[in-house]
Structures are given as C-alpha cells and as structure tokens.
C-alpha positions in Angstrom: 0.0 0.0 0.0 1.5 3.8 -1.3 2.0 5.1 2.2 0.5 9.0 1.4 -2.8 9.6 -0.4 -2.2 12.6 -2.3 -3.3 16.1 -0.6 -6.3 17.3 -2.1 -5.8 20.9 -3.6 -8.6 23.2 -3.4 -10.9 24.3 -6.0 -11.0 28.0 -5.5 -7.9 30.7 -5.3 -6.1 31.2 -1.9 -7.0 35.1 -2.2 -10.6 34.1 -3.1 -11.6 31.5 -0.2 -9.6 34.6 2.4 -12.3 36.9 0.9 -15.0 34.7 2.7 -17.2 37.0 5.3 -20.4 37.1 7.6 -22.2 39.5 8.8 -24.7 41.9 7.5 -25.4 44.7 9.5 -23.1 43.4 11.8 -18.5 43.3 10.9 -18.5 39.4 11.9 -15.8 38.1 9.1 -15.7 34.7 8.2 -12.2 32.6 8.1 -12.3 29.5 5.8 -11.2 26.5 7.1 -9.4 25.9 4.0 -7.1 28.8 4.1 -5.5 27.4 7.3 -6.1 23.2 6.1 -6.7 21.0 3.3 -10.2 20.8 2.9 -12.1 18.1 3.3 -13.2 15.8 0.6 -30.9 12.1 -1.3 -36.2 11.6 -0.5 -37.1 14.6 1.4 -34.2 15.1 4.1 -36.0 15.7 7.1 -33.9 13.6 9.8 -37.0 11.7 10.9 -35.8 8.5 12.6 -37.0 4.9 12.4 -36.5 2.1 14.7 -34.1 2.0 17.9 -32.6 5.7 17.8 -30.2 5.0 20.9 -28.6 1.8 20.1 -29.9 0.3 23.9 -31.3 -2.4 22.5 -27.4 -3.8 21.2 -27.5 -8.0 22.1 -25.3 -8.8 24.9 -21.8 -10.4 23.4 -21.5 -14.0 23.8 -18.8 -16.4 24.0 -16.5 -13.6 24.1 -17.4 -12.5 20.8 -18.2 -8.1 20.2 -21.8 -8.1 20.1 -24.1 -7.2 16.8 -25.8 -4.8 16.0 -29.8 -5.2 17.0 -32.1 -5.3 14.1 -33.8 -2.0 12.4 -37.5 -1.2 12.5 -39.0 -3.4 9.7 -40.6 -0.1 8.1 -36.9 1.3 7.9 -34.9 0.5 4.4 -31.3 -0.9 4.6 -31.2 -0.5 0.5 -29.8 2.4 -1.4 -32.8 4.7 -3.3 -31.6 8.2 -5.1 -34.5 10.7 -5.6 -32.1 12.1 -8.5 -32.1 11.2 -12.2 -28.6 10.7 -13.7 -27.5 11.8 -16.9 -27.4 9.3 -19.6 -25.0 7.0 -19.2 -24.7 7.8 -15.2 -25.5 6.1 -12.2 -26.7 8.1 -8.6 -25.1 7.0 -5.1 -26.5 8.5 -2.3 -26.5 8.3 1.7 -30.1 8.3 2.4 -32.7 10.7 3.0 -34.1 9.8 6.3 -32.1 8.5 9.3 -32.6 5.0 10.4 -30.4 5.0 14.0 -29.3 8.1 15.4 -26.5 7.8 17.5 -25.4 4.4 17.7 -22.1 4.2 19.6 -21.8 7.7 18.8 -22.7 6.5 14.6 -26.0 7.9 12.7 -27.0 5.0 10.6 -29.0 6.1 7.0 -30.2 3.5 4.5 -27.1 3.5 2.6 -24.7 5.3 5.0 -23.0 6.0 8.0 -22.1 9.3 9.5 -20.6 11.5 11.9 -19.7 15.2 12.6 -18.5 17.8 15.0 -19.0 21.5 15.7 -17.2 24.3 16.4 -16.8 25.6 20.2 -15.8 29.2 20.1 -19.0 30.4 19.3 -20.4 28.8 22.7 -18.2 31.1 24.7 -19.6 33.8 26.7 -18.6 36.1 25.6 -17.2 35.4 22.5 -13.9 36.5 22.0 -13.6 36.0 18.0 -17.2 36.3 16.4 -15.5 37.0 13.1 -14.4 33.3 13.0 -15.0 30.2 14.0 -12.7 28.1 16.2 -12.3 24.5 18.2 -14.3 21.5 17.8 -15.9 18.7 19.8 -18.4 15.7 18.3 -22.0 16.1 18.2 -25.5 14.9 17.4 -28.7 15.6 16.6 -27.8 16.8 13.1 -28.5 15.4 9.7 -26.6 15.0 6.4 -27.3 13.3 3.2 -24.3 13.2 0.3 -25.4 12.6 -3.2 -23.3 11.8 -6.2 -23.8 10.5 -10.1 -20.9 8.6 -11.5 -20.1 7.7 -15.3 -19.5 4.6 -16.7 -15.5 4.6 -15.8 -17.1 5.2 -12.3 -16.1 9.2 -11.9 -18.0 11.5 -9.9 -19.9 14.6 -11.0 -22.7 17.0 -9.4 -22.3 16.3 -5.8 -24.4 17.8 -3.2 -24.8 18.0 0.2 -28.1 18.6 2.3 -27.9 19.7 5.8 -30.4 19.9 8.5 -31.0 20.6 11.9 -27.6 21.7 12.6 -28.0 24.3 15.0 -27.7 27.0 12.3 -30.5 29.6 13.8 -29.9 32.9 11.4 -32.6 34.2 14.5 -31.5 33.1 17.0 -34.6 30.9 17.3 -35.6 29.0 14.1 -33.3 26.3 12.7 -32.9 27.9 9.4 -33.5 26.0 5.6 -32.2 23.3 5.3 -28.6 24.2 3.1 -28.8 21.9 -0.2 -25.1 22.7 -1.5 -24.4 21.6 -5.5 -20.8 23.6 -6.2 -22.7 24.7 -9.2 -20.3 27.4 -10.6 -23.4 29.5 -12.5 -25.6 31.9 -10.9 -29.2 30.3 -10.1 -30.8 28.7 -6.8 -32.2 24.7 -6.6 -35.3 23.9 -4.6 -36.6 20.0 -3.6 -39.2 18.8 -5.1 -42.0 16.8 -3.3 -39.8 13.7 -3.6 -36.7 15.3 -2.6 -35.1 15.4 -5.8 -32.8 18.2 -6.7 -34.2 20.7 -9.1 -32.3 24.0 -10.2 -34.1 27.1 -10.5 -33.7 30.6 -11.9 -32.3 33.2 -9.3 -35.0 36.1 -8.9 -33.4 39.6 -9.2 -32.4 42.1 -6.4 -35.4 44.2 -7.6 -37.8 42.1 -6.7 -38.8 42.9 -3.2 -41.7 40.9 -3.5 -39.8 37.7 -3.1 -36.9 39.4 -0.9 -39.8 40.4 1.3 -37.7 41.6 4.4 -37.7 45.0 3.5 -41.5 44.9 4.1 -41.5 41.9 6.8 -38.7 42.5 8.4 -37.5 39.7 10.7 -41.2 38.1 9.7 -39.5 37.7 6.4 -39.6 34.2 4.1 -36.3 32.8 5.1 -35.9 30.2 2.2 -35.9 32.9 -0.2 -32.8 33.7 1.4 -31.2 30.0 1.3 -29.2 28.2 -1.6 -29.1 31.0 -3.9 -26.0 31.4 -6.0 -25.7 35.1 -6.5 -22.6 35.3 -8.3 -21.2 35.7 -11.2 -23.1 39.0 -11.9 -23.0 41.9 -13.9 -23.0 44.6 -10.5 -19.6 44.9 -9.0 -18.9 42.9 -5.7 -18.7 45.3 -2.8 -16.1 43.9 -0.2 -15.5 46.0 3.0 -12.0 47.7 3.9 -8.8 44.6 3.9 -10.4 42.0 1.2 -8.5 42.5 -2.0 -8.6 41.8 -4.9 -12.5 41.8 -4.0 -14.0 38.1 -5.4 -16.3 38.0 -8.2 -17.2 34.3 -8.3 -18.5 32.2 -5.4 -16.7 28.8 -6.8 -14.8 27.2 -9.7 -16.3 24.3 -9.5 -15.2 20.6 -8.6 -11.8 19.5 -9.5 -11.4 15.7 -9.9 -8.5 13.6 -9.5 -8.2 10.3 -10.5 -6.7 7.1 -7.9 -4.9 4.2 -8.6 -7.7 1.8 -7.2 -8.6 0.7 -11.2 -5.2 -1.4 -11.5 -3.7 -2.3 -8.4 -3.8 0.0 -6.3 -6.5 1.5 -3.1 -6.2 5.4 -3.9 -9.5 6.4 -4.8 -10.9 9.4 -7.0 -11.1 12.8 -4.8 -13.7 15.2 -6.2 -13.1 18.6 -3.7 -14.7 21.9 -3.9 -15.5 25.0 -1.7 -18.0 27.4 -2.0 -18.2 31.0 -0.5 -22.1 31.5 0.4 -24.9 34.4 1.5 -27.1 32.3 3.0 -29.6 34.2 5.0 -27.8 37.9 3.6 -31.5 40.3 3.9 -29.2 42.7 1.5 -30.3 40.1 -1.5 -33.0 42.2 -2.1 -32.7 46.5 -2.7 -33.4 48.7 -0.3 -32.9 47.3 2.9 -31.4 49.7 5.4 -27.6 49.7 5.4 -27.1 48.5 1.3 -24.4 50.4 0.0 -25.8 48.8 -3.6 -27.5 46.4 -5.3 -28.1 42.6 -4.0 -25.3 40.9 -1.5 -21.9 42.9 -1.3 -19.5 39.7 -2.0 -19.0 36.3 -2.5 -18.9 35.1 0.7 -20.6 37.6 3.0 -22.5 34.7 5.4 -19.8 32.1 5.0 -18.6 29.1 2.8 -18.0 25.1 2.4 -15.7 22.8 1.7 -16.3 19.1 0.6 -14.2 15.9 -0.5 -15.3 12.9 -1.7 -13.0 10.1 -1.9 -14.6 6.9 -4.1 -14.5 3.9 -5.7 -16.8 1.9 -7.8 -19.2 1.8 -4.8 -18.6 3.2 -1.6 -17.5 7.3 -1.2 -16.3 9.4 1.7 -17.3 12.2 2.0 -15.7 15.1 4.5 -17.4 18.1 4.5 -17.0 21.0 6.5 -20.0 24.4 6.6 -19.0 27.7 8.6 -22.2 29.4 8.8 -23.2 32.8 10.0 -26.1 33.0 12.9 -28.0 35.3 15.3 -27.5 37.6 12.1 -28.5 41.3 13.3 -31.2 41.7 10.5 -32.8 38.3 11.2 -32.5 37.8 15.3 -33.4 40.8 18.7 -29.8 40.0 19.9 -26.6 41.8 19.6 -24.3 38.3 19.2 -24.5 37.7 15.4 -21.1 35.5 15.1 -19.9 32.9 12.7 -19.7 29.2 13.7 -19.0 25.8 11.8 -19.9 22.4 11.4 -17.7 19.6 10.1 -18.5 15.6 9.0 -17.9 12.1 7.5 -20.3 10.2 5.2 -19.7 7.0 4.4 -22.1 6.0 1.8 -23.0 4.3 -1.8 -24.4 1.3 -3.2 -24.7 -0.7 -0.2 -25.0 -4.6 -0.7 -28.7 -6.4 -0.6 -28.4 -7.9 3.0 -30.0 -11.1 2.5 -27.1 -11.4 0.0 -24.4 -11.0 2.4 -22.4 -14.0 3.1 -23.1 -16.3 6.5 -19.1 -17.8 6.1 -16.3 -17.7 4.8 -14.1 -14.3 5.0 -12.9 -11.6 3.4 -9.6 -9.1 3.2 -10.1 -5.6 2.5 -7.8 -2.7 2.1 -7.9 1.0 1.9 -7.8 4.7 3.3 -9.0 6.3 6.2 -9.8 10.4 6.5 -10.7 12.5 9.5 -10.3 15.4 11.9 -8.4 15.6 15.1 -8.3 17.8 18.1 -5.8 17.7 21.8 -8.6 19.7 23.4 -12.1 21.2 22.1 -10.7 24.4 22.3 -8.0 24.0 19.5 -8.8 24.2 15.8 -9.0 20.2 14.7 -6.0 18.8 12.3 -7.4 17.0 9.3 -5.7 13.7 9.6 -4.7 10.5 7.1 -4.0 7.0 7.7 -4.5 3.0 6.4 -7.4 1.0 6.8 -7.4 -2.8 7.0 -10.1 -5.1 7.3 -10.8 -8.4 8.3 -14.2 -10.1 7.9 -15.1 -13.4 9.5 -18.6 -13.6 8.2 -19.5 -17.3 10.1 -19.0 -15.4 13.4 -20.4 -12.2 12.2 -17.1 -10.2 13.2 -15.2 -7.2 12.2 -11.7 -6.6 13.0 -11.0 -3.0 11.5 -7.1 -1.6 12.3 -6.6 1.9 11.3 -2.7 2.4 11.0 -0.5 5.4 10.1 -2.4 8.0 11.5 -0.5 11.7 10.2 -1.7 14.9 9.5 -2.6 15.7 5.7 0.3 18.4 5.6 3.7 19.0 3.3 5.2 17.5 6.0 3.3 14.9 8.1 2.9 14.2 11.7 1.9 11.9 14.0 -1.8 11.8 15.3 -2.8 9.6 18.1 -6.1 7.8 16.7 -4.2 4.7 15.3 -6.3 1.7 16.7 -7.5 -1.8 16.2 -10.8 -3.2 17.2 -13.3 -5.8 16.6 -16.9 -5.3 16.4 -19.7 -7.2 15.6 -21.9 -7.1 11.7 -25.3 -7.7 11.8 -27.0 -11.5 11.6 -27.3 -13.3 8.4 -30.5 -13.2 6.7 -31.8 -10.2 8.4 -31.9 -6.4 7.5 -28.9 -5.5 9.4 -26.4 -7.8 7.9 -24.9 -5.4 5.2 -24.0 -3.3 8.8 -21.5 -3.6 11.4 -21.3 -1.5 14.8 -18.7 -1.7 17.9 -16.8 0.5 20.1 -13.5 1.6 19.4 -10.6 2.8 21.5 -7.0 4.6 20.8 -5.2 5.1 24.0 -7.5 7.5 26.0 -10.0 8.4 23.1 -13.2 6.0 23.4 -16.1 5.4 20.9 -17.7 3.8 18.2 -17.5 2.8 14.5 -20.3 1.8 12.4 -20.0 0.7 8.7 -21.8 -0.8 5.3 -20.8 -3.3 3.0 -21.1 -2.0 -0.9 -21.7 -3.5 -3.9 -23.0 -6.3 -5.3 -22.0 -9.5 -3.2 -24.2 -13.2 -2.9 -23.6 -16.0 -0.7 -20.1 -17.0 -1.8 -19.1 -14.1 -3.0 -18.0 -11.1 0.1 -18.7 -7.5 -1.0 -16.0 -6.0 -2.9 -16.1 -3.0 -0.8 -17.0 -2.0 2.4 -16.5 1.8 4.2 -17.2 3.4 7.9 -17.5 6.3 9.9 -16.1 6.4 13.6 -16.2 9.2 16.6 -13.7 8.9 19.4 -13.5 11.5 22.5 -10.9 11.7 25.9 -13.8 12.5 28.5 -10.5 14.3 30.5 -8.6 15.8 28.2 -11.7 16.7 25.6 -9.4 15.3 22.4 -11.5 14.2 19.8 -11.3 12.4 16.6 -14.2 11.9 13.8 -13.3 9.5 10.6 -14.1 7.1 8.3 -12.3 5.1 6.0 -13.3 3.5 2.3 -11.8 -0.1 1.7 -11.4 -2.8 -1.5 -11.5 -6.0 -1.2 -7.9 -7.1 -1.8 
C-alpha cells in the first residue's frame, strides 16, 4: 500500500476563499477553514428517525465475541434509493434521506450510510472573544446530512451535493434555518426539492424584486428560504467587499476538481472530487433597499460564509468530508446583539450498499484501503485533518469485524503523527436479516473511546463477500476533551 494519499488541492484561489465574510449589519468576518487546512473531501431530508434511535437495544456479546448490531424497524430500508435522475450513461449514489439510528455508539446510521460530525466551540463562549471566525471542535448529534453523487460509466463523480439539516444554524437566534442543499454549481441560479426530494435548479429572482426578498416589508417576519441556496454570483453589478479584502472576489466557486486514484489497477487510492463554496445564506441585502445596502443585491461572495467538501470513491462506496461555517443570530434576522460565525464539520460513508439477504453467512474476506478525519488535543483548539491506512478483516460465520486503522499523520507537506491509530473488533449484523450489510462496535486509541459503524457496498451473494466495504467512527478523551471523527473506504484485496 502507497503510504501518502495525495493532498487534495482546493478548488477556489487562496485570495478568493480569504475573501469569505459574515455578517450583514453586523462586521463578523468569516475565516475558511481551508485557508488554514486542506479541505475536506438524497427523498425529502427531514432527519425523521425509524427504529431504535439509541442503540440500547445492542445484544449482549456472547462467548466472548463483540456483540451485533440489533435489528432496524422493519418499516426502515437498509437498501440504497436516489430521488435524482442521472444523466445518460450515469449512475446516482447517495446516503439516504431519512435517518434510520441516530447515534449508535456515537454513529448515525442512513439506508445506505453511515455518518458523523462535530462542531465548532468558540461560538459557545460567553462572551465570545472572535465572532469574526469560528474556532475548536468537539463531536456532536442531533444533526443530519445526506451526500449525493452521479458517477459515469469509468465510475467518476460529477454533481455532488450535500443537504444539511438541523444543525443548530439559527440565522434568528430561534428557528433552525433552511435546510442548506449545496451543489458547487459554478453558474448563478438557486435549486429547490421537489416533493420527492429530488434536486431541481431554478432561476435566481433579481435584487429588484422585493416581493420575493420580502424583508424589506417583513422584516425579521420575512420568508427565510428565499434567502437559502441562492447562487448570486457571477453578476453583472460589481462585488462590494468591505475595507482589507482585496482583490474583491467576483465568483462564489470554480467548480469541482477531480483527480483520479490508482484503485482501477492495483492499487486502493481512490478518486477525490473537492470543492469549496463561499455563500450568502440568510444575507437580507439580497434584495434593494434594505437599510444599510451600500448597492444592489449581497456585497461579495462570501458575506455569510462558505463550504468545503471531498469525496474520496471507488466503484461503490465514497467518503465524504465536508465542512459548513455558517453565519447566525445575524442582526437583520434575530433581537440579539451576538451575530457571530460558527462551523460544522462531518464524514459520510455511503454508496451502493449490498442487498443484506445477499451478504455471506461464512467464509471471510480481506479488504484494504484509506482512512480520513479530523483531530483535536482539546475542544478548544482548531482540529488537524488527519490520514491513515485501513485494513479489514471479515469473519462472516461469526459475524465479526476486525478494523485496524494504522498510520495515523496529519494531511500536511510534511506529516505528523496523530494519536487515533487503533485496532478493534466489532460485531456485523446476523445473516439473513436487515442489518447484515452493517457492522457497529466501540472503538478505543489510547485514551480516546467510541464507536465505529459501517456498510458493505456492492454487489455480493452468498459465496461471493462485497467488494467493498466503508465506515465512519467518533472517538473522544472524557478528560482531556481530544476528539477524533473518521471514516475510511476499503477494496476488497
């Protein structure tokens, strides 16, 4: 195994991701989190939950073996279904649109995914020191995130998305705000979901007309998803950047930039398709003639905030590592005098997950790939995005998992160590029932504790293992408050 993946290189200019900002009436600036690391590489998303959301209900081990996961709700779908059409000649992987364990061993299971994510801690100071940026990190739940992708017939990616929900993001300081349905689409427009979730692109409405951009007669009674997943620039009306931005950024992104693995011969790279995005989510100044415009529309690329994402694949399985800095309590939108900027950070693993009555009940299987992630000493200090080696071991008679994650180095010029190396086994669901295309288990490196849960992908039957197989882990020192979040994608070799 090639012992360094690539670093992923990011899709927009140094000096344009450094013009990202928040605020609108306020000065709250936005840092990306790309300019200081290498960013991170589906139905209606509402987050509803079906079956055992706690993961109390976990059979006891038995004759020393990890235990396995309990069985799902039988209304709850283990199977992957895209609401999006692919081009011709295209195929759509996605997570999932509803969640079907939250929280399992610290692992939100979907129908065809597993996630995690974190969330910045500077903004829950009092008072906060820096509400220009956004700072420190520490795992979290409650949220929701579906990835979609379409790949081509020599399996490369193309319009990714991600959908975000119930994140905390409050532009009020009350109301979660719109859900965020993010595309990278380079050209100026907005999408909507349609009544099956499905992804449709609309045409941006003009700063003129006030009767959609109704704050300037509703004020903070004003229709907040007119002021969600809009794409504002390019446009013919300068960008206004305040005093220290320069040169002043036209365009909000480039685009995704694709680069290709090794995993087609002999190799376990995969494909990485990054991309960042400055946004103006929730930016009243959309529409003329709100108090405090110094011109038409939003000022700048950027002025609420921006997004990262990569997604590592393979024929079946992606990773996804996405990162949103947000801005909230904005003065316009909430009674407070606190608008600051704050961020949220994940990993999806998630694809064409196997049929589960097809997954083997013996025999075993080797797999081999790369593991992802984020890593913290303390909540307080910003997390280091991490690499490392995934093996897998798969005894499918006993239903167990041994996972070692080796290696562990931050995804710099010049790589260091990071203490989240591990090996553990855990247990894969029972054969012939829903869950059996899903392992589960606790996890420990050193001091950090907590749990892993992954999916089998691809087609597989009963002498045949899946030929890959991906997960999604969280880890936290209850003393210290390190943290780690991960995942890993893995071939069968």
């Amino acid at each position: 195994m090639r012992t360094n993946l690539r670093l992923t290189t990011l899709s927009l200019s140094v000096s344009l991701l450094l013009a990202a900002c928040g605020g609108g009436g306020g000065s709250t600036t936005t840092s990306p989190a790309s300019a200081t690391e290498t960013p991170s590489t589906g139905g209606n998303t509402t987050g509803n939950t079906a079956g055992n959301t706690t993961g109390t209900n976990t059979p006891p081990s038995t004759n020393g073996l990890a235990p396995l996961p309990a069985p799902v709700a039988a209304s709850a779908s283990m199977l992957m279904s895209c609401p999006d059409t692919p081009a011709a000649g295209s195929t759509a992987q996605c997570s999932g649109g509803s969640i079907v364990r939250a929280n399992e061993n610290g692992v939100t299971l979907t129908s065809s995914g597993v996630q995690v994510y974190g969330m910045s801690t500077s903004d829950l100071k009092t008072p906060n020191a820096h509400p220009e940026t956004a700072t420190g990190f520490k795992p979290a739940s409650g949220g929701f995130t579906e990835a979609r992708v379409s790949k081509d017939a020599n399996f490369v990616v193309s319009k990714p998305a991600l959908l975000l929900s119930n994140l905390g993001i409050k532009w009020d300081a009350v109301h979660e705000s719109p859900q965020i349905v993010e595309t990278f689409d380079p050209t100026q427009g907005r999408v909507n979901l349609g009544a099956n979730g499905q992804i449709l692109p609309d045409t941006l409405h003009p700063n003129t007309d006030t009767a959609w951009y109704d704050f300037l007669t509703k004020g903070a009674g004003a229709t907040q998803s007119h002021y969600a997943n809009n794409r504002y620039f390019p446009r013919a009306d300068p960008s206004r950047c305040p005093t220290g931005i320069t040169p002043c950024p036209t365009q909000e992104t480039t685009g995704v930039v694709l680069t290709a693995g090794d995993w087609r011969t002999t190799g376990t790279e995969p494909d990485m398709a990054s991309g960042s995005r400055l946004h103006e989510d929730g930016d009243v100044h959309a529409g003329d003639g709100v108090t405090g415009a110094t011109g038409p529309g939003v000022p700048f690329p950027g002025s609420k905030g921006y997004r990262d994402f990569s997604n590592a694949s393979y024929r079946y399985a992606n990773l996804t590592k996405w990162v949103s800095q947000d801005t909230t309590e904005i003065a316009e939108w909430a009674n407070t005098n606190n608008e600051h900027n704050q961020n949220r950070r994940g990993i999806i693993a998630f694809g064409a997950v196997s049929d589960p009555s097809k997954i083997p009940a013996a025999g075993s299987a080797n797999y081999s790939g790369w593991v992802r992630g984020w890593y913290t000493p303390n909540d307080s200090t910003e997390p280091t995005s991490f690499l490392a080696e995934a093996s897998v071991t798969v005894d499918f008679s006993k239903r167990q998992v041994t996972i070692t994650v080796a290696n562990a180095r931050t995804e710099t010029a010049t790589p260091s160590a990071v203490p989240v190396s591990f090996t553990a086994t855990v247990g894969m669901g029972a054969a012939n029932t829903s869950v059996a295309n899903y392992l589960n288990g606790t996890i420990a490196a050193g001091s950090l504790k907590g749990g892993i849960g992954g999916r089998y992908f691809g087609p597989s039957d009963a002498n045949t293992p899946s030929p890959e197989i991906g997960a999604s882990f969280s880890m936290t020192d209850a003393t210290t408050s390190a943290s780690a979040i991960g995942g890993f994608i893995a071939l069968k070799r």
